[in-house]
VOLUMGU-906650 format. One record per atom (N, C-alpha, C, O): x, y, z; residue in one letter. Coordinates in steps of 0.2 Angstrom, whole numbers, padded with zeros to 4 digits, always signed. Example, Ala and Ser with C-alpha at 12.3 -4.5 7.8 and 13.67 -1.06 7.14 Angstrom:
+0066-0028+0039a;+0062-0022+0039a;+0066-0016+0039a;+0071-0017+0042a;+0064-0011+0035s;+0068-0005+0036s;+0064+0000+0039s;+0067+0006+0040s;
# end
This chain:
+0662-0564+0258x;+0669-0564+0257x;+0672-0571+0260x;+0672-0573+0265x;+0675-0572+0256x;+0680-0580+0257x;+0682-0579+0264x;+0682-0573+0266x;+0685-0584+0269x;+0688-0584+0274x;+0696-0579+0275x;+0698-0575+0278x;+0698-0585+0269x;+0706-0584+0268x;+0708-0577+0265x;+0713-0575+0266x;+0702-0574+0261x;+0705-0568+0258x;+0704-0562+0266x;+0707-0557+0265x;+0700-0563+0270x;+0697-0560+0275x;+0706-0561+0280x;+0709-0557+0281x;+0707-0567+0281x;+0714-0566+0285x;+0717-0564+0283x;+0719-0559+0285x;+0719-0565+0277x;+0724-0561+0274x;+0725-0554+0272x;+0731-0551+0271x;+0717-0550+0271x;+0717-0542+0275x;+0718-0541+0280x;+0722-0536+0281x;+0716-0543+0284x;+0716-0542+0292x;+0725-0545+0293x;+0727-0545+0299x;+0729-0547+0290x;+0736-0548+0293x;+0739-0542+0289x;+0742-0537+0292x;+0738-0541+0282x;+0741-0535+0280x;+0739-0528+0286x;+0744-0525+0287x;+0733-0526+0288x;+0732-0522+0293x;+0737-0521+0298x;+0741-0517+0298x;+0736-0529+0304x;+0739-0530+0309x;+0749-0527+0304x;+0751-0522+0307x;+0752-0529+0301x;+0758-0529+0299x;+0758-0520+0296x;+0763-0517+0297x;+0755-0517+0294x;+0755-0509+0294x;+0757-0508+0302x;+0761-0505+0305x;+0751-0512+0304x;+0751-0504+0312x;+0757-0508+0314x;+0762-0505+0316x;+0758-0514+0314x;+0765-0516+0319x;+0772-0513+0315x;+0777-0513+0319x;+0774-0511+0308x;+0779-0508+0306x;+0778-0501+0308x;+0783-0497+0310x;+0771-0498+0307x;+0772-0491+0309x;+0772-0488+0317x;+0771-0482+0318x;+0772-0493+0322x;+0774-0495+0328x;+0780-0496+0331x;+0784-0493+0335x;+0781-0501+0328x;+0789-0506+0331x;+0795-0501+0327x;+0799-0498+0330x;+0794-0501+0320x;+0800-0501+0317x;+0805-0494+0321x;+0811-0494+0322x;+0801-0489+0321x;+0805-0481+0324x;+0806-0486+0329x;+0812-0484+0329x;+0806-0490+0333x;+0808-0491+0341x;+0813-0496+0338x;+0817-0493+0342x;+0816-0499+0336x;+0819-0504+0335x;+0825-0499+0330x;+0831-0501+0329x;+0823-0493+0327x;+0829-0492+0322x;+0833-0486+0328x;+0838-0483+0327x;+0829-0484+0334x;+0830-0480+0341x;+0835-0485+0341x;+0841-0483+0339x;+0836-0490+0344x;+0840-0494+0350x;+0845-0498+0345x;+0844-0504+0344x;+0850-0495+0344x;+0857-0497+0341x;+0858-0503+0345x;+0858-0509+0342x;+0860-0504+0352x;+0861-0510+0355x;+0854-0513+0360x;+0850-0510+0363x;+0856-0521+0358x;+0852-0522+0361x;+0854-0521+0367x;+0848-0521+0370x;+0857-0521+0370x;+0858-0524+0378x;+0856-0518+0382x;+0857-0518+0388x;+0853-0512+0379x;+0853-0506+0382x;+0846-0507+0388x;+0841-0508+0385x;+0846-0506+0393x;+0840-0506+0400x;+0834-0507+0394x;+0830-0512+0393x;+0833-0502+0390x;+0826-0499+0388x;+0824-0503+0382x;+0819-0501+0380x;+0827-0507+0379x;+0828-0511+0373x;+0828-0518+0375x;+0824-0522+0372x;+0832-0522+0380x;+0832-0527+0379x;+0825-0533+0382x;+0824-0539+0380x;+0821-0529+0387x;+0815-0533+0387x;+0812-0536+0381x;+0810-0542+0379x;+0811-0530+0376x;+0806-0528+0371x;+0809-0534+0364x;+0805-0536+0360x;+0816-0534+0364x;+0820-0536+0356x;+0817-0541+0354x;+0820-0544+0350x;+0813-0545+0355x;+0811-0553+0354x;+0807-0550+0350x;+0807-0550+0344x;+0800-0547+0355x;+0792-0546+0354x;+0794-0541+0346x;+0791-0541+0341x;+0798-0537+0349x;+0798-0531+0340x;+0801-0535+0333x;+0799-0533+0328x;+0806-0540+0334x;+0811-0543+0332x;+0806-0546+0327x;+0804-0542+0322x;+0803-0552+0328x;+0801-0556+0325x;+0792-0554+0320x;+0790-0558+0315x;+0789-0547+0322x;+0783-0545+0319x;+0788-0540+0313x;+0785-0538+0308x;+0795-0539+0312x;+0798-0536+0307x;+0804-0540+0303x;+0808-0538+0300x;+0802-0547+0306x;+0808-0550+0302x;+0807-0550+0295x;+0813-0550+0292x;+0802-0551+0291x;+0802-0551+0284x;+0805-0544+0283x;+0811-0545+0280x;+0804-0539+0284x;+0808-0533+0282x;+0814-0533+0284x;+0818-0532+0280x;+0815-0533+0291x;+0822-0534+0291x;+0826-0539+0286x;+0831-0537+0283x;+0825-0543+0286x;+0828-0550+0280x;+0828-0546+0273x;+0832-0547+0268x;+0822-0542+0272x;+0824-0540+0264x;+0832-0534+0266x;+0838-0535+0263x;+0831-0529+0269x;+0836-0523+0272x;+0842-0525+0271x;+0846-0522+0266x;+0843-0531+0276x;+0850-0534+0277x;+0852-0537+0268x;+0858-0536+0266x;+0848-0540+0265x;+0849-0544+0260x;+0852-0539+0254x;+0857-0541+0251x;+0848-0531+0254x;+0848-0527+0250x;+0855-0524+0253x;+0859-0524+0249x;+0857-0522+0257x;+0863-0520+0263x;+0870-0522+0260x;+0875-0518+0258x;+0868-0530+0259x;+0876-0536+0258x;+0876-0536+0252x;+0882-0538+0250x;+0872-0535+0247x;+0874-0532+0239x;+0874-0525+0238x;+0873-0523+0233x;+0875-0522+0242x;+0876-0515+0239x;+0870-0511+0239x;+0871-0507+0234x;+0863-0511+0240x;+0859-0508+0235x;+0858-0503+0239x;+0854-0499+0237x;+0861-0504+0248x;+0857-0498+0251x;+0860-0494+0250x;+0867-0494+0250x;+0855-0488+0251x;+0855-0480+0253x;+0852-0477+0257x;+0846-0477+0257x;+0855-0476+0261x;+0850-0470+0266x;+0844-0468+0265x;+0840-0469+0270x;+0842-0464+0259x;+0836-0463+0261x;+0833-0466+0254x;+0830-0463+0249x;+0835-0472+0254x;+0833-0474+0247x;+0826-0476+0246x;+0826-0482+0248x;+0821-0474+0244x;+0813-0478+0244x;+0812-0480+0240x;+0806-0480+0239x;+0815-0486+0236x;+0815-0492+0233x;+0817-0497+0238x;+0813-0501+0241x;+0823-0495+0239x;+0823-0503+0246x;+0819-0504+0252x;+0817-0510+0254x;+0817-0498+0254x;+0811-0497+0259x;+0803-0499+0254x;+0800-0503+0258x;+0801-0498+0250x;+0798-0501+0246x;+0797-0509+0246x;+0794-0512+0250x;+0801-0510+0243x;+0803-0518+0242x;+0802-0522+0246x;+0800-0528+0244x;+0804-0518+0254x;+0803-0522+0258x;+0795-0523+0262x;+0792-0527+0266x;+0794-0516+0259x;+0786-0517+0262x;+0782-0521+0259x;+0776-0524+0261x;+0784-0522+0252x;+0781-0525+0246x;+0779-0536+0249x;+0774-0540+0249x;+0786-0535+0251x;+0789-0541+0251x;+0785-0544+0259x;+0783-0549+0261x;+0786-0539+0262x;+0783-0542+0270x;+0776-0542+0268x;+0774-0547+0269x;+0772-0537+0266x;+0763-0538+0266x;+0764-0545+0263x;+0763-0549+0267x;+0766-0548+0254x;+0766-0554+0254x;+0767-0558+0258x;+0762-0561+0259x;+0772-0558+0263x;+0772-0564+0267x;+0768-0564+0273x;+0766-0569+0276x;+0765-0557+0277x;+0759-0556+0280x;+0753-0559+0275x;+0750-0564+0277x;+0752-0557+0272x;+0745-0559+0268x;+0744-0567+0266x;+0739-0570+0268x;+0750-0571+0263x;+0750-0578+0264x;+0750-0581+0270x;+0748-0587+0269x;+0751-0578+0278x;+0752-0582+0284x;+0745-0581+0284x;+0742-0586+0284x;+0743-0575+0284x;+0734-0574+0284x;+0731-0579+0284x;+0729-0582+0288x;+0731-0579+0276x;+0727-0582+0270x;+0728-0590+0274x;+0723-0593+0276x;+0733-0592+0275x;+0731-0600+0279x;+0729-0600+0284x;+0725-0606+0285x;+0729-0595+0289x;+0724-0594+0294x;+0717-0596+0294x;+0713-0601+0295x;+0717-0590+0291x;+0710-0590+0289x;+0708-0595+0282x;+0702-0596+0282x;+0711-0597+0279x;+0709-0605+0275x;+0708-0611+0282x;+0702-0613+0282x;+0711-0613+0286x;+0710-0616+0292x;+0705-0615+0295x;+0700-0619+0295x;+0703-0608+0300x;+0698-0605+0303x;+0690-0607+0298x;+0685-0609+0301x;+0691-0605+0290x;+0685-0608+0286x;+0684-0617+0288x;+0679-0619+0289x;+0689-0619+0288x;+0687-0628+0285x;+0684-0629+0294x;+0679-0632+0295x;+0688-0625+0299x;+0684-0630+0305x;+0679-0627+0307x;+0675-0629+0311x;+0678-0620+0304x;+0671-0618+0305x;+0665-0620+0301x;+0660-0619+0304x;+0665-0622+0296x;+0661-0628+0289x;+0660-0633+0293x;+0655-0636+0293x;+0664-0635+0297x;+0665-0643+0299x;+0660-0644+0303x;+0656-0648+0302x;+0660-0637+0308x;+0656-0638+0314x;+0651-0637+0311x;+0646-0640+0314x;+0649-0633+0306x;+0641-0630+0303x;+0639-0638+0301x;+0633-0640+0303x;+0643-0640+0298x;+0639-0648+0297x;+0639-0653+0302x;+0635-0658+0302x;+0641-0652+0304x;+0639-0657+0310x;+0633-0656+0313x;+0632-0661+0317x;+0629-0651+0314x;+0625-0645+0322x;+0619-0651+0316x;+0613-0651+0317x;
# end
């Protein structure tokens, strides 16, 4: 199996366990400044920003709903994309310098 198709499974992985982790804790803690929230607001913030960024987006036209499972959809749709592309360069990288080194030995 190709390098890059290999990172880009193993990010979609890591990006499930970290939404079905982080996300209940981060939809817990309405403010951030709360004792028990704000160490954490960076490290959760940033492994849910594609989904956050779709939410908000869908929010500011109108499209959400509470328990709407389109928008929740969408967004999970949209962040595995952009997990699987961060991958996929990883490991497209990880391949060329591990080739590199095989040629050289």
């Amino acid at each position: 199996m190709k390098t890059w198709l290999k990172g880009g499974i193993i990010a979609i992985i890591l990006m499930i366990i970290l939404i079905t982790v982080l996300f209940p804790i981060k939809s817990s803690c309405k403010n951030t400044f709360e004792t028990r929230c704000a160490p954490f607001f960076a490290y959760w913030e940033l492994p849910l920003l594609p989904s956050i960024l779709v939410l908000e987006i869908a929010e500011n036209f109108g499209l959400f709903l509470h328990n709407d499972f389109l928008i929740y959809s969408i967004a999970f749709l949209v962040s595995a994309i952009i997990y699987f592309l961060i991958g996929a360069l990883v490991g497209l990288i990880y391949g060329k310098i591990k080739s590199k080194k095989h040629k050289t030995k």
